[in-house]
C-alpha positions in Angstrom: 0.0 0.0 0.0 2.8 2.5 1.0 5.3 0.7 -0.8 3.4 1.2 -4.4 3.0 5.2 -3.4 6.7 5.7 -2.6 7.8 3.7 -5.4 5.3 5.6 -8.1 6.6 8.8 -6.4 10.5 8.0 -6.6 9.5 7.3 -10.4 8.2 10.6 -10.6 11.2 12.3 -9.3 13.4 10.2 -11.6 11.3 10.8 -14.5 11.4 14.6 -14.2 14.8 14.8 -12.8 15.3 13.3 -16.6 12.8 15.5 -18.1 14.4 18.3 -16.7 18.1 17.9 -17.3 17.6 16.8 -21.3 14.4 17.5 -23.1 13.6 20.9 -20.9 17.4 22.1 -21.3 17.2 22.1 -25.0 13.6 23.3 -24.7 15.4 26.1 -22.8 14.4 30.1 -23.9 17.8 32.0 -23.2 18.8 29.3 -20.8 16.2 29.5 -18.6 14.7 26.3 -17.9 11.4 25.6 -15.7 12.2 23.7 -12.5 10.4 20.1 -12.9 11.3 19.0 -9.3 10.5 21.9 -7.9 6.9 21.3 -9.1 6.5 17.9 -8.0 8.1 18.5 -4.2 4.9 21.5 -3.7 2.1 19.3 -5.7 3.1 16.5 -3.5 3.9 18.4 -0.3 0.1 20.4 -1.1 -1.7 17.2 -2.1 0.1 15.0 0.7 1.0 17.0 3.6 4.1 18.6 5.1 6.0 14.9 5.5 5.4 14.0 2.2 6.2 16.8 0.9 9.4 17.1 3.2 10.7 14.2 1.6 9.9 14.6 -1.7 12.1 17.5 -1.7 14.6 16.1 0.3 14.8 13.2 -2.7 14.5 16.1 -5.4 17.2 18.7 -3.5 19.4 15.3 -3.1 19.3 14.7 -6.7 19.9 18.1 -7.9 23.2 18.0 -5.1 24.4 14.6 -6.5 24.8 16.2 -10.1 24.8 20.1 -10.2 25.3 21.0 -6.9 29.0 22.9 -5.4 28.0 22.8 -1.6 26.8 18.9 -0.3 23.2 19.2 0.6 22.2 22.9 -0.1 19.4 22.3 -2.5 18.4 19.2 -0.6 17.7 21.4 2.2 15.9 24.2 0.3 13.8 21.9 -1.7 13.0 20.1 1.7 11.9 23.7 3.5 9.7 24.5 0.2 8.3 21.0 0.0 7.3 21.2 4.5 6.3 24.9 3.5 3.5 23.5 0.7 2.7 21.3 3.2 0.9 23.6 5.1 -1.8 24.1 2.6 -2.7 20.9 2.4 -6.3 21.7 4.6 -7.0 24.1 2.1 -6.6 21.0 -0.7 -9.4 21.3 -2.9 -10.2 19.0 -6.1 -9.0 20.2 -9.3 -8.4 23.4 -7.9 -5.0 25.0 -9.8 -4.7 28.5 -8.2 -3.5 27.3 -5.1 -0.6 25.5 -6.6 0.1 28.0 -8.6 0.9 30.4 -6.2 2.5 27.6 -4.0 5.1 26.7 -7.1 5.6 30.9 -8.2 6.3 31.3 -4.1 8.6 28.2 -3.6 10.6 29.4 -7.1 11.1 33.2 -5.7 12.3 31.7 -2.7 14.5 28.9 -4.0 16.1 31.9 -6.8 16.7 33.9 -3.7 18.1 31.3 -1.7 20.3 30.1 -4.8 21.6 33.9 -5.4 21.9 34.6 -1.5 24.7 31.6 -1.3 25.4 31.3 -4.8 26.2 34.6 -5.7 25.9 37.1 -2.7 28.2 35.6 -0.5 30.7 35.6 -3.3 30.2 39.8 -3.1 28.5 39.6 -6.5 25.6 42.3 -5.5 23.6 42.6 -8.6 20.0 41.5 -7.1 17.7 43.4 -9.8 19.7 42.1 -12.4 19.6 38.9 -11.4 15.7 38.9 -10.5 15.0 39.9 -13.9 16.9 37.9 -15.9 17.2 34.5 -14.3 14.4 34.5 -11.2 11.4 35.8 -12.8 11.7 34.2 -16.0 12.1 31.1 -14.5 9.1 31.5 -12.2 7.2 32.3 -15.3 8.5 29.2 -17.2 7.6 27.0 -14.3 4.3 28.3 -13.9 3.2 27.6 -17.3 4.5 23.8 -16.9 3.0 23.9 -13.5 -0.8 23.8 -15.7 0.0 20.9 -17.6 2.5 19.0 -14.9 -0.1 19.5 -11.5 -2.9 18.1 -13.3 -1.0 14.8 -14.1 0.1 14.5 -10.8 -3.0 15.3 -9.0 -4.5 12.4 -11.1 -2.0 10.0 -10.1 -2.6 11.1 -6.9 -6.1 10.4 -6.8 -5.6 7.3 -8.4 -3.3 6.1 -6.1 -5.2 6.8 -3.1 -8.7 5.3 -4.5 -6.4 1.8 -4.8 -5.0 2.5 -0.8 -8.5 2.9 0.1 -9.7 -0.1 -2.0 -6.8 -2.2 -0.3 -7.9 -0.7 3.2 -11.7 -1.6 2.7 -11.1 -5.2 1.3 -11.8 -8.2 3.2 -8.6 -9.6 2.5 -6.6 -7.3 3.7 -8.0 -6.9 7.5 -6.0 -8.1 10.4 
């Protein structure tokens, strides 16, 4: 029952850790790129609550450390905070309901492209913050958002799908103790 959910999940990741570091880098408008993982940690964190969606980022910081990351766990622990963060919202979880998520994702990008330029760049005594909101932030907030449409309605399905069959499993004879 919870095996099949965090296995279908870890596909997820691994699928749009894929996605997101091939097809959506050539896909790329002046290098900016929209942030797949960032996108599943807040639909899964918002759909699932704060532990699910602690982990999920955790797994999709992880990933992004393992191959693009200079400091050992930064993005695992920013993806983590946005992924608890979505959590929050997850009484407010509605059916089909996009707005929410969309403000969730455009707020946990800001925050991750502040986060990224705070260590990345302003500790380095690069101080060019407009510059750098205009050209790399903002864009890719935008970029996300408009994947966010397509990508949250896919996962919300799986997600319902996934827990009608938990519930099934739950309600069969079968399965009681």
């Amino acid at each position: 029952m919870r095996l099949r959910r965090k296995a279908v999940t870890g596909i997820v990741i691994l699928v749009c850790f894929l996605l997101q570091s091939t097809v959506f880098q050539t896909l790329s408008i002046g290098s900016i790129a929209p942030n797949l993982l960032l996108i599943v940690t807040v639909s899964f964190g918002f759909m699932q609550g704060k532990l699910s969606g602690m982990w999920t980022g955790f797994v999709c910081g992880l990933l992004n450390d393992l191959f693009y990351g200079d400091l050992p766990g930064f993005y695992a622990l920013i993806f983590l905070c946005i992924g608890y963060c979505a959590g929050f919202c997850t009484k407010i979880f509605y059916e089909e309901e996009i707005r929410v998520p969309l403000v969730l994702v455009a707020a946990g990008d800001l925050l991750y492209g502040l986060l990224v330029y705070g260590a990345q760049f302003l500790l380095r005594g690069r101080i060019e913050l407009l510059y750098y909101l205009r050209r790399i932030v903002i864009p890719e907030m935008i970029y996300t958002i408009l994947i966010t449409v397509l990508l949250y309605k896919l996962l919300y399905r799986l997600n319902k799908k996934l827990t009608e069959l938990e519930m099934k499993e739950r309600d069969s004879i079968w399965l009681r103790r």
